[in-house]
Backbone as CSV, one residue per row, in Angstrom:
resi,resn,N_x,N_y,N_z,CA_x,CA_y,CA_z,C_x,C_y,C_z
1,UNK,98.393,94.408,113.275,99.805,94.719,113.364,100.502,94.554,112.013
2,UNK,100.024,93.444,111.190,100.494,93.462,109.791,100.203,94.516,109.146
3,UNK,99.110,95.579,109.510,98.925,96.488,108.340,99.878,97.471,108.744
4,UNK,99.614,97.619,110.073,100.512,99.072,110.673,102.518,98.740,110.129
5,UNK,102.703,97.072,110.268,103.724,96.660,109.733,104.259,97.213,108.525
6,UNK,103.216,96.891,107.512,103.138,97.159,105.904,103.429,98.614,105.426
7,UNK,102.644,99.060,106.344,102.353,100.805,106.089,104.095,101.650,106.337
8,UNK,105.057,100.741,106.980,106.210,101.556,107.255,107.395,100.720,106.993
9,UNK,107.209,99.462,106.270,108.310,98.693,105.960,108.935,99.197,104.348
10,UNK,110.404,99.237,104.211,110.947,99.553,103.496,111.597,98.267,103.199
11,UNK,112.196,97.927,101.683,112.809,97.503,101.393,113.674,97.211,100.205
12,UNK,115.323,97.308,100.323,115.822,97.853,99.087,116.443,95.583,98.348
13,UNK,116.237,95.527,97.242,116.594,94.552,97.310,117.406,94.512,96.048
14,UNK,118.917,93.510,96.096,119.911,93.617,94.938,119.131,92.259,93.885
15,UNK,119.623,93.212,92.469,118.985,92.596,90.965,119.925,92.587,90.391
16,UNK,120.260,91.380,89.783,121.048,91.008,88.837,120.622,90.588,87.367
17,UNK,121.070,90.438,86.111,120.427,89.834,85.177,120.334,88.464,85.507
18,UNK,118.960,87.699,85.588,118.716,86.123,85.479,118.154,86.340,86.575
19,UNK,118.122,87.125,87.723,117.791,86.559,89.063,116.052,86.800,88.609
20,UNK,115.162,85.777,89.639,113.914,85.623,89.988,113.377,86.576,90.293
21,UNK,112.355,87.873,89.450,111.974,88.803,89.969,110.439,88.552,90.653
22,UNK,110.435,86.874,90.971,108.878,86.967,91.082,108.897,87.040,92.553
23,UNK,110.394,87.047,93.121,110.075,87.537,94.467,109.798,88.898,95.190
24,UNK,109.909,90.135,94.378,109.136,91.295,94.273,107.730,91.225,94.359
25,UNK,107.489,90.420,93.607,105.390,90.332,93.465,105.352,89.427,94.419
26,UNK,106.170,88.552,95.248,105.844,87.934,96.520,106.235,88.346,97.415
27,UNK,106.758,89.382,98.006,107.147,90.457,98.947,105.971,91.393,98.899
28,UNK,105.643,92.026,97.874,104.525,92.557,97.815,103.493,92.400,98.279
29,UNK,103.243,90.679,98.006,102.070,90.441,98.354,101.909,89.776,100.212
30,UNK,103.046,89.795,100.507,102.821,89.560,102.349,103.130,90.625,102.657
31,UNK,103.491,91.764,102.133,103.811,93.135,102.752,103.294,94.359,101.992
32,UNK,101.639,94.030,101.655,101.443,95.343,100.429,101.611,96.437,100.559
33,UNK,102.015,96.816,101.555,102.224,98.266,101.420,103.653,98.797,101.740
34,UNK,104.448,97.809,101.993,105.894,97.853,101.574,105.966,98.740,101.130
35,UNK,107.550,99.467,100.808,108.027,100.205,100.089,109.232,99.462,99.400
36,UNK,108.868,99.222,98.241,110.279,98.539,97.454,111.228,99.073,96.528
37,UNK,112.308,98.890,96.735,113.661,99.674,96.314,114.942,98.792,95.526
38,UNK,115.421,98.779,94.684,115.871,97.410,93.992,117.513,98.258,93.734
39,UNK,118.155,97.690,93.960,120.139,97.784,93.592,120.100,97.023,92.786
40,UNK,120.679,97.764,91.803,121.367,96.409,90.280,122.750,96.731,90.503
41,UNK,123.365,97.726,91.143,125.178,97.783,90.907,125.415,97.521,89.492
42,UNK,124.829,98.727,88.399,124.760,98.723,87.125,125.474,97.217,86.641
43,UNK,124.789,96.142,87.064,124.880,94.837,86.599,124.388,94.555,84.878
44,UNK,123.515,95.362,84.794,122.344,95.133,83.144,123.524,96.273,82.344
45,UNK,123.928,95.553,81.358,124.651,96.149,80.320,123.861,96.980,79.774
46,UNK,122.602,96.892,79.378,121.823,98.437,78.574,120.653,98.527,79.106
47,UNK,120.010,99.666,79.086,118.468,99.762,79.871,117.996,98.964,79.127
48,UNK,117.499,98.118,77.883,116.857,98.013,77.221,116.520,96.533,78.286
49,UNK,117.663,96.200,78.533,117.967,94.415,79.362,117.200,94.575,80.510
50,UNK,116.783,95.271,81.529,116.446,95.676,82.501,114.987,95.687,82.278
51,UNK,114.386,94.479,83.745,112.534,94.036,83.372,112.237,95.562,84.053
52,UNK,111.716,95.956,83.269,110.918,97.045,83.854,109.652,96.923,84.139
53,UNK,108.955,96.353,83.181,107.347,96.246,83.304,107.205,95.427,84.586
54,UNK,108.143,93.935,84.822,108.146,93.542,86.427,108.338,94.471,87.480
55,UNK,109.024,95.132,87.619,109.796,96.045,88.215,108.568,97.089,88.626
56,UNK,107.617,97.541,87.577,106.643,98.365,87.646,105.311,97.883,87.901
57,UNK,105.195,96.115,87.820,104.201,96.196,87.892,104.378,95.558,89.584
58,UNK,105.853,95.546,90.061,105.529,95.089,91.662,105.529,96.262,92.422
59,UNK,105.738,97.557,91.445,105.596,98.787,92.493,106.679,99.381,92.706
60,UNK,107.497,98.671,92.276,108.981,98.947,93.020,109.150,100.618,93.009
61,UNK,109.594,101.304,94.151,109.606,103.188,93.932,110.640,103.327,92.660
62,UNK,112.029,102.879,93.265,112.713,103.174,92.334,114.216,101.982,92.270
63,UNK,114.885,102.134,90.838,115.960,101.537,90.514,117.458,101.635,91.101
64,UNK,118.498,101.575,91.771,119.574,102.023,91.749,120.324,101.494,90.936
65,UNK,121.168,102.866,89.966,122.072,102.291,88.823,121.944,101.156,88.328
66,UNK,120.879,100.757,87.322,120.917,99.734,86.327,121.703,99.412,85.741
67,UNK,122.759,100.360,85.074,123.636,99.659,83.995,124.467,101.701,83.862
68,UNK,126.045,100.686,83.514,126.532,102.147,83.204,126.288,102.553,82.489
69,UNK,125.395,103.064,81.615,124.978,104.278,80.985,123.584,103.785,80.145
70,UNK,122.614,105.185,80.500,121.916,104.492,79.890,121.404,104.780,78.139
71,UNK,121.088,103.835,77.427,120.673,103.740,75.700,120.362,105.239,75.549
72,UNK,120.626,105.661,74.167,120.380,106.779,73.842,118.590,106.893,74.094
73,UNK,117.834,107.982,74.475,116.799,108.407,74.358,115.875,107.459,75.720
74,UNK,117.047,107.059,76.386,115.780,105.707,77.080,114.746,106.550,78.169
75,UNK,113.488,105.996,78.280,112.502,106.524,79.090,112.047,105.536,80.093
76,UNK,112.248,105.475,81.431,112.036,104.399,82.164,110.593,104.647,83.029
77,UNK,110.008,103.634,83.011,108.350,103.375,83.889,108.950,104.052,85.374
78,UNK,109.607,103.802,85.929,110.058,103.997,87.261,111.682,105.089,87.320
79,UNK,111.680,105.750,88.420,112.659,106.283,88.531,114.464,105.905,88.546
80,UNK,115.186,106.223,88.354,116.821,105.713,88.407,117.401,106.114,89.547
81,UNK,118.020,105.324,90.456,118.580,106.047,91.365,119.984,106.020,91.328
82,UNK,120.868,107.270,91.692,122.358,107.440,91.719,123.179,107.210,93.040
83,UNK,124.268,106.977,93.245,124.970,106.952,94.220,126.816,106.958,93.469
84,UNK,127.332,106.151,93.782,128.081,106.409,93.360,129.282,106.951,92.215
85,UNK,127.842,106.740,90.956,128.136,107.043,89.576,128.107,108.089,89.652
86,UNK,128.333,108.981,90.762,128.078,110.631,91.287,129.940,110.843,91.219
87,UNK,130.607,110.039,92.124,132.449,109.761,91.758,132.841,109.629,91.043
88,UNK,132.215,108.433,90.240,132.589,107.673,88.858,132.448,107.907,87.230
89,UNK,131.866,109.320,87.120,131.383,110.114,86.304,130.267,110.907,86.448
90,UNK,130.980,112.086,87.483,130.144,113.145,87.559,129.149,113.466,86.624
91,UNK,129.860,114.431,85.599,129.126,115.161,84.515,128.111,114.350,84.018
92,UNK,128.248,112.792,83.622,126.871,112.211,83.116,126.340,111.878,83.725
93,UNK,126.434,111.764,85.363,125.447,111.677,86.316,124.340,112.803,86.439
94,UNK,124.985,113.468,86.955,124.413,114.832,87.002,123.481,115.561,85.360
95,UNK,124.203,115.300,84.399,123.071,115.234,83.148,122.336,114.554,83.208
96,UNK,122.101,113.263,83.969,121.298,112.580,83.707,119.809,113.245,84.678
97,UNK,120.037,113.614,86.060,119.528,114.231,86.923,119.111,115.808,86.016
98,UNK,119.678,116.451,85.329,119.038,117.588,84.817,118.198,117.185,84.024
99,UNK,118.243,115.705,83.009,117.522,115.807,81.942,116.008,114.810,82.526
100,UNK,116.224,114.717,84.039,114.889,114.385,84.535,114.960,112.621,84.096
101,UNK,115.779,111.861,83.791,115.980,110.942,83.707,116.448,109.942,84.959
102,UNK,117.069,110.845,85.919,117.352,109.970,87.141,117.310,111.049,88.431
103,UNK,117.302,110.176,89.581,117.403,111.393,90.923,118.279,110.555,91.757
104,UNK,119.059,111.848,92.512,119.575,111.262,93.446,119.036,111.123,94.744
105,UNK,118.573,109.758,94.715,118.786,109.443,96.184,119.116,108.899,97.238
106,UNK,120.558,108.725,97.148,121.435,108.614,98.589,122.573,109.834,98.654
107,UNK,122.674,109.636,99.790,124.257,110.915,99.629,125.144,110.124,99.841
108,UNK,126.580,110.295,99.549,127.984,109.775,99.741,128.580,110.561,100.873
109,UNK,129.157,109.530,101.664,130.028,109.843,103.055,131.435,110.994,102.145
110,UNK,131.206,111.970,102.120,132.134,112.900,102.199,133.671,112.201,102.309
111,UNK,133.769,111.828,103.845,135.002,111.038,104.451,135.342,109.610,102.977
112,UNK,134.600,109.352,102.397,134.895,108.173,101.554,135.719,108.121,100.539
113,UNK,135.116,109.788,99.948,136.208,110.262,98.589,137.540,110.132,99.139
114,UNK,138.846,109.792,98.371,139.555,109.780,98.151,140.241,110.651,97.683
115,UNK,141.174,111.703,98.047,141.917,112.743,97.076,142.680,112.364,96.252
């Protein structure tokens, strides 16, 4: 039952700068086949600040918004994910998504925008 468990558990978990990422590689390891998903609420002032190699080496699929914007030229081990920086500055969201640097994946409740 743990494997069939493993095989369909998702999980998105919030990252801050300082916090303990060794609980990724210990989630991992009672749930290996997890799916892990990490929120920073662009907390990390520059990609450069942001553990990636942890981040990549617990598997994690992908990032949501690391940091508002990211370093000129940056290339990340793992994918970026968008959500609201879709409101909060369209145009460099969306460049960022053309230049294959990030994807969106969540959608925004329509009803949420604000006119």
């Amino acid at each position: 039952r743990v494997a069939e468990a493993s095989r369909a558990a998702a999980f998105k978990l919030k990252l801050r700068p300082g916090d303990d990422i060794g609980v990724l590689a210990a989630l991992r390891h009672v749930v290996p086949g997890a799916v892990l998903r990490v929120d920073a609420n662009r907390s990390f002032d520059r990609t450069s600040d942001v553990p990636w190699d942890a981040l990549a080496a617990a598997g994690v699929e992908w990032i949501e918004e690391p940091c508002r914007a990211l370093d000129d030229g940056a290339h990340t081990p793992i994918p970026i994910a968008l959500d609201e920086s879709l409101l909060d500055a369209p145009d460099e969201a969306l460049a960022l998504v053309r230049d294959d640097f990030a994807t969106v994946r969540q959608v925004l409740d329509a009803t949420a925008v604000s006119a």
